[in-house]
N, C-alpha and C positions, 0 to 999 in steps of 0.2 A: 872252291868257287861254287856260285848256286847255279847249277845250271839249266833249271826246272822249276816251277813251282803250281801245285793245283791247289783246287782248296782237297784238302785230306791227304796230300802229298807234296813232297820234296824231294830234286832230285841234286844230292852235293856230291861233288868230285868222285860221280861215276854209281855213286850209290840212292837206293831208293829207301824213304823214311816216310813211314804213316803216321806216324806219330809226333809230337812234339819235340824239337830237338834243341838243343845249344850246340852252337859252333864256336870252338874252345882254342884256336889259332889253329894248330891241320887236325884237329881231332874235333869229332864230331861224335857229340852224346846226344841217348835219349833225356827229354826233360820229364822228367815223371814230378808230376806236384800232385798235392795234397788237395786245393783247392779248385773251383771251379772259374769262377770271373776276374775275382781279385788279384794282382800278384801282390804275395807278402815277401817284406823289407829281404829275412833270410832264404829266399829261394833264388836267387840269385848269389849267394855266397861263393860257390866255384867259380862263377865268372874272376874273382878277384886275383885268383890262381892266376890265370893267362894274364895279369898287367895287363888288360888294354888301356890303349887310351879313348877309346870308343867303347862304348856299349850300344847296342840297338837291339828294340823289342817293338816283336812281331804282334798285334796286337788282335790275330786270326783274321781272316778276308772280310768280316762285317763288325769289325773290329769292338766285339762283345765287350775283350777281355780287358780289365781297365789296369792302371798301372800308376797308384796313388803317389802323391807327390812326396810323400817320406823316404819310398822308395827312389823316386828322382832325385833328391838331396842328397841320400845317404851317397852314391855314387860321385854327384857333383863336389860333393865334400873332402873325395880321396883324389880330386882331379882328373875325373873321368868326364865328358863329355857323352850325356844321354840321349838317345833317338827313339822314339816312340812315332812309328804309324803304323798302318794296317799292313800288315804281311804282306802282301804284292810288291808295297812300297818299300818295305824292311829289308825285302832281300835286294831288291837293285840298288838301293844305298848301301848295302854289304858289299856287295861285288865292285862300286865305286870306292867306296871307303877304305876297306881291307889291303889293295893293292898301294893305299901312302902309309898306311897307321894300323897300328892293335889293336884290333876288334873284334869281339864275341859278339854273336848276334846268340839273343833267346824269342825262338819264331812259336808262335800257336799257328798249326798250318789246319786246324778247325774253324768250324766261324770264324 
């Protein structure tokens, strides 16, 4: 559960993350990527690991970081249901969402 969230922090099930992170069903990683604005199609490839049937992406508090529709497709294509808003919004749709269904959230908690 998210039980925190600033901009440049996150607080999940007890722990503090400054960093970009994916929640991967009870396991929680850092998201280290390559790029800065963009999210590209295989950066998200581990989320497929956890089967969700949700996916939701953090898109940072001024929600910079953008999240091109290929990447929405590829996801809608394996029967995943995609959630794209600003981090604020990302994690309390996590915390709703996660308690009926499988879902990875990938949060930018920067911009």
């Amino acid at each position: 559960m998210i039980e925190d969230i600033t901009l440049g922090k996150v607080k999940v099930n007890g722990k503090k993350y400054i960093k970009d992170i994916m929640i991967l069903g009870e396991r929680v990683k850092l998201w280290e990527r390559e790029g800065a604005f963009v999210l590209e199609p295989d950066e998200l490839q581990e989320a497929l690991w956890a089967q969700p049937e949700v996916i939701i992406i953090g898109t940072g508090f001024r929600s910079y970081f953008f999240v091109p529709y290929e990447v929405r497709d590829f996801f809608k294509a394996q029967g995943i249901h995609v959630i794209v808003d600003n981090t604020a919004n990302a994690c309390k749709l996590y915390n709703d969402i996660s308690a009926v269904k499988r879902t990875v959230a990938a949060l930018k908690i920067t911009e």
